[in-house]
ZADO-1210 file (C-alpha; in nm, 4 decimals, padded with zeros to 6 digits):
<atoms>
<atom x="11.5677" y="11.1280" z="10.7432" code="UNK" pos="1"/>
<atom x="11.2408" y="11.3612" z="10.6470" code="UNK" pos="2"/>
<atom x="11.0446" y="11.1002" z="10.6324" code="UNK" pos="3"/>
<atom x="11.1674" y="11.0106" z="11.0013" code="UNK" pos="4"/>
<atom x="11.0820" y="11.3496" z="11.1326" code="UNK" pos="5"/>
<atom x="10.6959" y="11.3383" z="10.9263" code="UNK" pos="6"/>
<atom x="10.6641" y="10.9988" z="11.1277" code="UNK" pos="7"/>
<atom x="10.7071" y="11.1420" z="11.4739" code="UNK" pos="8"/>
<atom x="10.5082" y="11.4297" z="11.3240" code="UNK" pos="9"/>
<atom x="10.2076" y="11.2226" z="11.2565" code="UNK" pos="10"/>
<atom x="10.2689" y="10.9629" z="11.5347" code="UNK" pos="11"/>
<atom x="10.2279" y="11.3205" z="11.7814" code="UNK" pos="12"/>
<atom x="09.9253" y="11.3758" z="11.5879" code="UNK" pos="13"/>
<atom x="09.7457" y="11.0251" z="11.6300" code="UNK" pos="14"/>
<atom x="09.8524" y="11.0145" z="12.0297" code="UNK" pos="15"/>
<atom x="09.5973" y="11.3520" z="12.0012" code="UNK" pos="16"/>
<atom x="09.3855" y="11.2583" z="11.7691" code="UNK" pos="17"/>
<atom x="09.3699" y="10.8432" z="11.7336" code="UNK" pos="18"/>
<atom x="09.0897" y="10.8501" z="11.4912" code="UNK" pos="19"/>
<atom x="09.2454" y="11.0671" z="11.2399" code="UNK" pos="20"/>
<atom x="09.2842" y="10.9377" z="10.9146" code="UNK" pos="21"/>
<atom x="09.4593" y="11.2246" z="10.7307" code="UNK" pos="22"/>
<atom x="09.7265" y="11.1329" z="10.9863" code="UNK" pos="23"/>
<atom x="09.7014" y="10.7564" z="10.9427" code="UNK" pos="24"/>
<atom x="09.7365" y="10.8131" z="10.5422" code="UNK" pos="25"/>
<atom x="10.0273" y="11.0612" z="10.5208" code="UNK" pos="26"/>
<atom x="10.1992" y="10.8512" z="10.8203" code="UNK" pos="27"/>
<atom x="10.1152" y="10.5179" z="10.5651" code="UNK" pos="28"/>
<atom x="10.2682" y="10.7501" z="10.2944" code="UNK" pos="29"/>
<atom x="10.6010" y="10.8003" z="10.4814" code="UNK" pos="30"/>
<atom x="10.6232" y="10.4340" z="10.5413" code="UNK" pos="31"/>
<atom x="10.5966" y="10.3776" z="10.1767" code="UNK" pos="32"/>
<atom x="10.8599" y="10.6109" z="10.0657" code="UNK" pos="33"/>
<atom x="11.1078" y="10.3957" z="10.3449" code="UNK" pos="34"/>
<atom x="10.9669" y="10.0440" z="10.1942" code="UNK" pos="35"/>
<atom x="10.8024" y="09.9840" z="10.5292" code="UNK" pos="36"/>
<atom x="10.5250" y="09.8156" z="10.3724" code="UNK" pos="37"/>
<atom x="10.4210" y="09.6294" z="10.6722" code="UNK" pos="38"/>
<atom x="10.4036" y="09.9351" z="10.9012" code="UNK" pos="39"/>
<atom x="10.1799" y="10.1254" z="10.6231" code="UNK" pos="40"/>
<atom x="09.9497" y="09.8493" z="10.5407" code="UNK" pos="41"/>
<atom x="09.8564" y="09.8391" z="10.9182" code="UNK" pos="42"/>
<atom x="09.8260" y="10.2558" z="10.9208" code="UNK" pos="43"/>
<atom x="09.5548" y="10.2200" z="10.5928" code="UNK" pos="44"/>
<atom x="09.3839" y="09.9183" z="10.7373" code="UNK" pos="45"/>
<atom x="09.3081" y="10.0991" z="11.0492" code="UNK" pos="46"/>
<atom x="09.2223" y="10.4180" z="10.8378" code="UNK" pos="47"/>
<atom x="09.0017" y="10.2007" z="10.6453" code="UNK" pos="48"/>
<atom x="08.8010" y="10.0600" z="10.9245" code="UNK" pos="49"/>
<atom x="08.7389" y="10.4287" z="11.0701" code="UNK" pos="50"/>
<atom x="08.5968" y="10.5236" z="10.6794" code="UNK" pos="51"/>
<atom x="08.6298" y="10.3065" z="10.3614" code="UNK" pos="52"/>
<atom x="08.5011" y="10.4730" z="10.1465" code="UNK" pos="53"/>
<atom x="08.8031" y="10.7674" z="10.1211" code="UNK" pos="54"/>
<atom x="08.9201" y="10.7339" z="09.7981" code="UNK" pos="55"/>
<atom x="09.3049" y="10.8280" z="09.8493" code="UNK" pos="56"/>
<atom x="09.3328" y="10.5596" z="10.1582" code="UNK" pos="57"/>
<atom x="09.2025" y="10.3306" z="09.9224" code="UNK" pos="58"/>
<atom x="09.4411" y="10.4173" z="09.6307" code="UNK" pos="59"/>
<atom x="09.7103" y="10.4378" z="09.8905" code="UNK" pos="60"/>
<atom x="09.6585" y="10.0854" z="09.9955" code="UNK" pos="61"/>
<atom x="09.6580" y="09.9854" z="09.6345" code="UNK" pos="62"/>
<atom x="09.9993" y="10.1509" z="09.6144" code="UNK" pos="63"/>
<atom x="10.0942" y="09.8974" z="09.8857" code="UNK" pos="64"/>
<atom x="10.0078" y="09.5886" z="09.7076" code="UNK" pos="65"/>
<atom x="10.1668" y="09.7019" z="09.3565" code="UNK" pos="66"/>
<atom x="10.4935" y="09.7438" z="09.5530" code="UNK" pos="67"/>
<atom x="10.4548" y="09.3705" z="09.7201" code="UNK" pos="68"/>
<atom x="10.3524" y="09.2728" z="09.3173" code="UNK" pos="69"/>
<atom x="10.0248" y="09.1925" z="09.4362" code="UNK" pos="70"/>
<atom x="09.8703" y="09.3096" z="09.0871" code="UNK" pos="71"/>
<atom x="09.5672" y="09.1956" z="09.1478" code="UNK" pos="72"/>
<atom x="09.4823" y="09.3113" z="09.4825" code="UNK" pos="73"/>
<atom x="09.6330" y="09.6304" z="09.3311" code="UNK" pos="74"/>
<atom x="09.3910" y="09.7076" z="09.1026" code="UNK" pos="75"/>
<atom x="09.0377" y="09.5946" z="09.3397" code="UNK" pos="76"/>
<atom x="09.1863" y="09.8697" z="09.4954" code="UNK" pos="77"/>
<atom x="09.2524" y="10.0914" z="09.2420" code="UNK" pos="78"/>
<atom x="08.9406" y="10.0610" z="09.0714" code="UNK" pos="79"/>
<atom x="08.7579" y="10.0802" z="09.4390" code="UNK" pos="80"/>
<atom x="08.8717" y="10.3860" z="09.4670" code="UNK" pos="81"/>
<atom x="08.7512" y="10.5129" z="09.1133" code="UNK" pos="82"/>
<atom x="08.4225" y="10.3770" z="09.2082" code="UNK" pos="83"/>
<atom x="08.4111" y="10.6056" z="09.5207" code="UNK" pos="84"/>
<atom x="08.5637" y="10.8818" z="09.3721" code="UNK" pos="85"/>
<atom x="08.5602" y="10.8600" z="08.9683" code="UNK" pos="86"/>
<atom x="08.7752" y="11.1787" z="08.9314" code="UNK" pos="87"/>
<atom x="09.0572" y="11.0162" z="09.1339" code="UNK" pos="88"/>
<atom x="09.3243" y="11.0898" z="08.9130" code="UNK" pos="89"/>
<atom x="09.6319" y="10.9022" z="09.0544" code="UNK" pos="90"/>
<atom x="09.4201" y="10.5147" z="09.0599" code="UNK" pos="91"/>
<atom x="09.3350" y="10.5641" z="08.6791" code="UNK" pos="92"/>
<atom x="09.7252" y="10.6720" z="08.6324" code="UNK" pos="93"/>
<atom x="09.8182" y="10.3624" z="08.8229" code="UNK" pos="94"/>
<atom x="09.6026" y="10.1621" z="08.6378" code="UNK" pos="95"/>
<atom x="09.7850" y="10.2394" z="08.3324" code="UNK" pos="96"/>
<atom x="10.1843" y="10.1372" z="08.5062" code="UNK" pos="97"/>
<atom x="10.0020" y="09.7693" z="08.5230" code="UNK" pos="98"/>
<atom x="09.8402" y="09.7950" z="08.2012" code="UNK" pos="99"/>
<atom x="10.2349" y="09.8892" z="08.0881" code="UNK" pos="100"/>
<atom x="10.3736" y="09.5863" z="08.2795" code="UNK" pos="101"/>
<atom x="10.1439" y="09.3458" z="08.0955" code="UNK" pos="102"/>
<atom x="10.2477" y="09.5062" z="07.7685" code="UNK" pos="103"/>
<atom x="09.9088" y="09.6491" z="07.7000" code="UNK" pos="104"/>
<atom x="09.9917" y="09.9977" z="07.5619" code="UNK" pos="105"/>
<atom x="09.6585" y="10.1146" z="07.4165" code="UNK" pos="106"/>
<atom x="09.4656" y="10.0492" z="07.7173" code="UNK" pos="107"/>
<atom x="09.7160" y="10.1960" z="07.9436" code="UNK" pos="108"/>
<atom x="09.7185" y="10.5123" z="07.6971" code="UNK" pos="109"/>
<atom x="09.3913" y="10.5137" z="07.7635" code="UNK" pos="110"/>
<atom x="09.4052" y="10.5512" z="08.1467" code="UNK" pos="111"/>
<atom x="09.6917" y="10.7802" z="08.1418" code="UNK" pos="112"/>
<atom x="09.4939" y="10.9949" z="07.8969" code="UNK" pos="113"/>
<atom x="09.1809" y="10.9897" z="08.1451" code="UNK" pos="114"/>
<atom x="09.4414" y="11.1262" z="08.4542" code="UNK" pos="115"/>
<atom x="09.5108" y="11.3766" z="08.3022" code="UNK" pos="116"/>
<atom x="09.2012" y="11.4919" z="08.1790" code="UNK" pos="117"/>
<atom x="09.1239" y="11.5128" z="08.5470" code="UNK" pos="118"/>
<atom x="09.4385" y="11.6663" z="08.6896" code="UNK" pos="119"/>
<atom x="09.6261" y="11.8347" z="08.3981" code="UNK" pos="120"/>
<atom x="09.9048" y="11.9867" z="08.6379" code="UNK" pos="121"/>
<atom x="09.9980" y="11.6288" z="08.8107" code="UNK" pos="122"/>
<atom x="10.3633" y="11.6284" z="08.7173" code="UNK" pos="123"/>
<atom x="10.3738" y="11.2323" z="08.8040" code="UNK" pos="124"/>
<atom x="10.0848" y="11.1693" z="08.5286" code="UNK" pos="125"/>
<atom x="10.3121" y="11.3404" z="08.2654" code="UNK" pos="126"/>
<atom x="10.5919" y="11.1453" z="08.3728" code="UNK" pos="127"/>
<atom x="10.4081" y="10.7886" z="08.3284" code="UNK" pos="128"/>
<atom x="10.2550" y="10.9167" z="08.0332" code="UNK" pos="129"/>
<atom x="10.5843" y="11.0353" z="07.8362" code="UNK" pos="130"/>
<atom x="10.7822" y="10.7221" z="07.9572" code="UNK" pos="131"/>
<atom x="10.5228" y="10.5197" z="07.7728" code="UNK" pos="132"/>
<atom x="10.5789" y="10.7582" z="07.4962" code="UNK" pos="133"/>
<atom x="10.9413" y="10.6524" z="07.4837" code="UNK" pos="134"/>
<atom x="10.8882" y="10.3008" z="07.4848" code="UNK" pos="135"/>
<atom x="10.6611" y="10.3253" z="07.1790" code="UNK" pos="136"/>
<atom x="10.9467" y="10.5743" z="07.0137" code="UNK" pos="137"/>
<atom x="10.7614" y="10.8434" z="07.0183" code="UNK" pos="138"/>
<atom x="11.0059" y="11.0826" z="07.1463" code="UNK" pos="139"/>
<atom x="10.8494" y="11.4504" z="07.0242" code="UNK" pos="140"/>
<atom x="10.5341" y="11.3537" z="07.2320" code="UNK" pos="141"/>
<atom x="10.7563" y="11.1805" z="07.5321" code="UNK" pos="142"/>
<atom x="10.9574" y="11.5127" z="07.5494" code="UNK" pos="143"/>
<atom x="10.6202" y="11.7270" z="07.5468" code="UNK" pos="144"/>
<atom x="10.5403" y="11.4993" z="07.8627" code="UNK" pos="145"/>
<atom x="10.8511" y="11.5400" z="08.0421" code="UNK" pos="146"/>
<atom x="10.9106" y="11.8989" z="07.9855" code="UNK" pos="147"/>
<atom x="10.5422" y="11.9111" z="08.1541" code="UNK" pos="148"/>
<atom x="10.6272" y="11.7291" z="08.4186" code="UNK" pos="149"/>
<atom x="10.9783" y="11.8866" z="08.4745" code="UNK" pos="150"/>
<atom x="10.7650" y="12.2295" z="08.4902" code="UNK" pos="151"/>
<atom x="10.5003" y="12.0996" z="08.7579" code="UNK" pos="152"/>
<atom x="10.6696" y="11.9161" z="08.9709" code="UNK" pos="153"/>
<atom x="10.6726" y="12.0529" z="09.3384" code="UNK" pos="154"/>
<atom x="10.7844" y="11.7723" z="09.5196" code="UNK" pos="155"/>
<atom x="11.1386" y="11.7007" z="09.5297" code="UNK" pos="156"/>
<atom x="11.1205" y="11.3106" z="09.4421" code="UNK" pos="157"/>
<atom x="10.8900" y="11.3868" z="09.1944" code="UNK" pos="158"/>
<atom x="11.1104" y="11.6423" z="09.0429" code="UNK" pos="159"/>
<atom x="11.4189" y="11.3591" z="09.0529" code="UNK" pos="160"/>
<atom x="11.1871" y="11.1543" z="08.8676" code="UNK" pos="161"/>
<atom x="11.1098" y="11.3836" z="08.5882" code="UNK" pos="162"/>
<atom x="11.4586" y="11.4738" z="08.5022" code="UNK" pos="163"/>
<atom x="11.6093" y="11.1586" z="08.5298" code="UNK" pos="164"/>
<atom x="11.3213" y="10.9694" z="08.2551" code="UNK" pos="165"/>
<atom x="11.3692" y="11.3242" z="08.0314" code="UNK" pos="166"/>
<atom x="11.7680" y="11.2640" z="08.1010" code="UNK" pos="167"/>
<atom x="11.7180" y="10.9647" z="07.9724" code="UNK" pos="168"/>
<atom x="11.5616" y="11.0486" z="07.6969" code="UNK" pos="169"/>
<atom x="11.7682" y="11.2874" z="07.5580" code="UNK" pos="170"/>
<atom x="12.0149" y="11.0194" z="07.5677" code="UNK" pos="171"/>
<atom x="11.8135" y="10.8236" z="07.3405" code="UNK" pos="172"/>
<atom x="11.7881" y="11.0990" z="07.0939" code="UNK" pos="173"/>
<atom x="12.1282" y="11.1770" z="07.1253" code="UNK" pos="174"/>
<atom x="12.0983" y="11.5178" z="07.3045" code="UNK" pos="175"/>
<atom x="12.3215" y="11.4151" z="07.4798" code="UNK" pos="176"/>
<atom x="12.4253" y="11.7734" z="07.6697" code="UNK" pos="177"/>
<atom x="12.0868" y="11.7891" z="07.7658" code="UNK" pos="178"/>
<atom x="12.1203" y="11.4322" z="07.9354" code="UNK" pos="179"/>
<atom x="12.4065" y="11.5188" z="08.1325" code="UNK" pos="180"/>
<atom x="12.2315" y="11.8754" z="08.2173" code="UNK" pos="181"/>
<atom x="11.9584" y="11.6725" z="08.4119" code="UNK" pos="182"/>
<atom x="12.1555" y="11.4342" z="08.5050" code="UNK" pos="183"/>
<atom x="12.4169" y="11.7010" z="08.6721" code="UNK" pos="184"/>
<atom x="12.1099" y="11.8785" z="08.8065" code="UNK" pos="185"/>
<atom x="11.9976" y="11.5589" z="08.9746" code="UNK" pos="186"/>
<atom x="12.3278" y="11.4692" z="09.1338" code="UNK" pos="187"/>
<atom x="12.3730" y="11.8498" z="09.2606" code="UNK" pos="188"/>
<atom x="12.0534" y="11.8221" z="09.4371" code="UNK" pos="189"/>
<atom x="12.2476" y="11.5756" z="09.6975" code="UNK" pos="190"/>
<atom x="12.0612" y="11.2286" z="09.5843" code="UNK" pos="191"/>
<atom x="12.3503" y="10.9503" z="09.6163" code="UNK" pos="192"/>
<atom x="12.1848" y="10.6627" z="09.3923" code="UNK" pos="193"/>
<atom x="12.4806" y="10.4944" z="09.1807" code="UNK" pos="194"/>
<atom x="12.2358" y="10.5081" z="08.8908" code="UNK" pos="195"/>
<atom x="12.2387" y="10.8972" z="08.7918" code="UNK" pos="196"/>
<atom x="12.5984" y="10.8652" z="08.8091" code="UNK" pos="197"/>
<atom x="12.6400" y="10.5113" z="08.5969" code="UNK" pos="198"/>
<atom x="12.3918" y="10.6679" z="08.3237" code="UNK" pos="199"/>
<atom x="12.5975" y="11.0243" z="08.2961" code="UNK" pos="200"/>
<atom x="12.9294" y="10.7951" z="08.3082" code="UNK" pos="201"/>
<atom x="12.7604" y="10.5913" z="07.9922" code="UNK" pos="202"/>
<atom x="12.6892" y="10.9414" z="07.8392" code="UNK" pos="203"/>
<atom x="13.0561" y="11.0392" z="07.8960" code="UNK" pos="204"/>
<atom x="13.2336" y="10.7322" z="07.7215" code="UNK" pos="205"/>
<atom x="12.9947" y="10.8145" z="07.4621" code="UNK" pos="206"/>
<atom x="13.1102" y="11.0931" z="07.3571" code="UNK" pos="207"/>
<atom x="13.4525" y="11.0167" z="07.4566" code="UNK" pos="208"/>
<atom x="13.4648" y="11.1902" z="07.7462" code="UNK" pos="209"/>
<atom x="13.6943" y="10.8813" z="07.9209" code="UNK" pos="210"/>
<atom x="13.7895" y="11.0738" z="08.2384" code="UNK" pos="211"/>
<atom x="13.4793" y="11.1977" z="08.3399" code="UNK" pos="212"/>
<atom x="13.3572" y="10.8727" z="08.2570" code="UNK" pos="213"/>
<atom x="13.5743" y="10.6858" z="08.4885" code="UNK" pos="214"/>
<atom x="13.4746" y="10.9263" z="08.7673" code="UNK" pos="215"/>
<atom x="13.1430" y="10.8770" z="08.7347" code="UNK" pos="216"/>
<atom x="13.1690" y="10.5076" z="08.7488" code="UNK" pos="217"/>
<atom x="13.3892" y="10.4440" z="08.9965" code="UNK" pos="218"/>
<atom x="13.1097" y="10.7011" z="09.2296" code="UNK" pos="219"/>
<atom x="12.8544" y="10.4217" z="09.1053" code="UNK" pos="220"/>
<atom x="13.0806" y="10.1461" z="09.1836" code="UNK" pos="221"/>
<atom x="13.1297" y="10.2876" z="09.5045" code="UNK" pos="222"/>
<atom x="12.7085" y="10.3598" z="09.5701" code="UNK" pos="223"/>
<atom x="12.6862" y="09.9846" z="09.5195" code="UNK" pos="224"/>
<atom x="12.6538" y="09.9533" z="09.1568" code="UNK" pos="225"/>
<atom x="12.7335" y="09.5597" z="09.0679" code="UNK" pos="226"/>
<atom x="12.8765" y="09.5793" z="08.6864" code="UNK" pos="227"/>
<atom x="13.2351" y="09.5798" z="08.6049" code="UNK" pos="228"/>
<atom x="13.3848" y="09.9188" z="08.5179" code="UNK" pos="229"/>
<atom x="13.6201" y="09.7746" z="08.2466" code="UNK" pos="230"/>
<atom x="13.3015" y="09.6215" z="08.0522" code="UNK" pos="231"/>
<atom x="13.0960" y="09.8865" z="08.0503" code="UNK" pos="232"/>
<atom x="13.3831" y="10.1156" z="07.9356" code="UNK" pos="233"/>
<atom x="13.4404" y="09.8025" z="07.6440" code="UNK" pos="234"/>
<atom x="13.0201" y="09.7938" z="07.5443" code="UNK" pos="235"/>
<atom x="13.0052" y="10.1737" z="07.5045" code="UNK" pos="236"/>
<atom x="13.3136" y="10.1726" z="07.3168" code="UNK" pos="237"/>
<atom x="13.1696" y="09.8904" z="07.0763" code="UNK" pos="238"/>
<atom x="12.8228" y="10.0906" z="06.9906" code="UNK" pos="239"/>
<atom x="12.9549" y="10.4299" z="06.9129" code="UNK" pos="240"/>
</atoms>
């Protein structure tokens, strides 16, 4: 629904002003955030052809392709905008989430390290950076990330993001009333997305909190989550 309103916002604003590519990109932007990928590509194309060489249209339109996995594309654009901007922190960030996909951790280390060098309050960097963290087990240094990113954030989604990965995380050190902490504070915010609730259910059965469990994943069954109560219940049962 925000996103709705910040359309008819910006679609006010280009009526006025038809050439105006701030408008263009944050109308692209809402797009993205509704998966309207086709609506947003045309908003940064037109953008593009007013100006290309504005770094954050450019980056914006790479963001486009990396959601249709168009890697490739992805990254001319990524590393377009670098070359018109080289302190663009968010294309060298998103440089590194491909870099991750492809299994390439010490290059994508590399990038991530480089974003934030250039924007060392961008709550999002922390968050790609500590997630890699976890994947390599290196959960002091993913937690320092996280608790970063938990701190900067100013955007609501962004702020989702960062406690659900640290959530997560906690889990996997078995901190596991810190995981449902975040994962509670996530779910009081108002977000219904089955997944906060399977992942504090799984925390739950855990530690043999059954009830709580159950409530959590029949909320997630209900939200559209596919997997069958009773075998979940039955797999975290068998690893505890």
């Amino acid at each position: 629904m925000e996103y709705d309103h910040a359309i008819s916002f910006f679609n006010k604003c280009l009526i006025l002003s038809p050439n105006n590519i701030e408008a263009l990109n944050y109308r692209a932007l809402s797009y993205i955030y509704q998966s309207d990928y086709k609506n947003s590509f045309k908003d940064l194309k037109r953008a593009l052809l007013i100006d290309s060489t504005q770094s954050y249209v450019i980056h914006n339109m790479g963001v486009v392709y990396d959601y249709r996995n168009q890697t490739d594309s992805a990254i001319y654009y990524y590393r377009t905008a670098i070359h018109y901007d080289s302190t663009y922190a968010p294309s060298y960030s998103n440089l590194g989430l491909i870099l991750v996909k492809k299994n390439d951790y010490p290059s994508a280390f590399e990038y991530y390290n480089k974003s934030i060098e250039l924007d060392s309050i961008g709550a999002h960097l922390y968050i790609n950076r500590g997630v890699l963290y976890k994947i390599i087990e290196k959960h002091q240094e993913s937690l320092t990330d996280l608790n970063k990113a938990v701190n900067y954030s100013r955007i609501k989604r962004i702020k989702i993001r960062s406690l659900y990965h640290r959530g997560l995380l906690y889990k996997k050190m078995k901190k596991y009333n810190l995981a449902v902490k975040d994962l509670t504070t996530i779910i009081n915010i108002g977000i219904e997305n089955y997944d906060y609730y399977f992942q504090r259910g799984l925390i739950y059965s855990l530690t043999k909190k059954y009830k709580l469990a159950l409530n959590d994943f029949f909320k997630a069954k209900e939200l559209g989550m596919k997997r069958n109560i009773d075998e979940v219940i039955k797999e975290t049962k068998s690893i505890m």
